[in-house]
C-alpha positions as CSV (number, residue, x, y, z in Angstrom):
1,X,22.2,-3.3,-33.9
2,X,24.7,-2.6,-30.9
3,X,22.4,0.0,-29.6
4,X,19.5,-2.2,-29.4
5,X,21.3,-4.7,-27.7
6,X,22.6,-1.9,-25.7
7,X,19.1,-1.2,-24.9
8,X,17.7,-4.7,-24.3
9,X,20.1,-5.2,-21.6
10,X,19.9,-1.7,-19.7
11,X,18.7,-2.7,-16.2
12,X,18.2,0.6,-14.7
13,X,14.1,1.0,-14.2
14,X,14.6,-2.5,-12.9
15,X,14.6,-1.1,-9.2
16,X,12.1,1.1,-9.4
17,X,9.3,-1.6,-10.8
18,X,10.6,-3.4,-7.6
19,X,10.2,-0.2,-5.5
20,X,6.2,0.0,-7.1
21,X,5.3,-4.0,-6.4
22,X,6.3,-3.5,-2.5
23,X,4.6,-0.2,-2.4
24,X,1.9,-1.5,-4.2
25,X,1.7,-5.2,-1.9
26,X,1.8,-2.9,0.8
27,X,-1.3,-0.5,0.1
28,X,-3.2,-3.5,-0.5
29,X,-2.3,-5.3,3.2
30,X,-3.4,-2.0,4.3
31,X,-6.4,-1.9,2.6
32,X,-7.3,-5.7,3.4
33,X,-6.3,-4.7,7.2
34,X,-8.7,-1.5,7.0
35,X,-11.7,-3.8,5.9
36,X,-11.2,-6.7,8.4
37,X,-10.6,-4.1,11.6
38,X,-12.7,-0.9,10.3
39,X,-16.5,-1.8,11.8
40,X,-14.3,-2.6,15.3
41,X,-12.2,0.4,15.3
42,X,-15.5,2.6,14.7
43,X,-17.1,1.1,17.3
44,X,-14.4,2.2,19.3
45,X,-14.4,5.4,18.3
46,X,-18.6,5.2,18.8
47,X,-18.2,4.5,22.5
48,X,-16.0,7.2,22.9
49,X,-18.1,9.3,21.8
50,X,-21.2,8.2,23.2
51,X,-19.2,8.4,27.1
52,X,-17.8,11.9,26.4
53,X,-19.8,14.6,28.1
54,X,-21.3,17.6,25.4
């Protein structure tokens, strides 16, 4: 019994899960950032290339 209460209250993965919700909020900013600015930032990248000499 004391080692399942030993194991109930172990906390040590508890910083990691934490770790994987900010990466994970943080891929999906980027992701929401990359859909609202992509069609702007390839036709950016379109004008450049249509100005560049061959």
């Amino acid at each position: 019994m004391r080692e399942m209460m030993k194991f109930l209250k172990d906390e040590e993965g508890q910083g990691m899960v934490e770790y994987g919700l900010i990466i994970g909020l943080i891929a999906v900013a980027v992701i929401a950032a990359l859909g609202i600015m992509g069609p702007k930032v390839a036709a950016l990248f379109n004008k450049v290339n249509e100005t560049l000499p061959s």
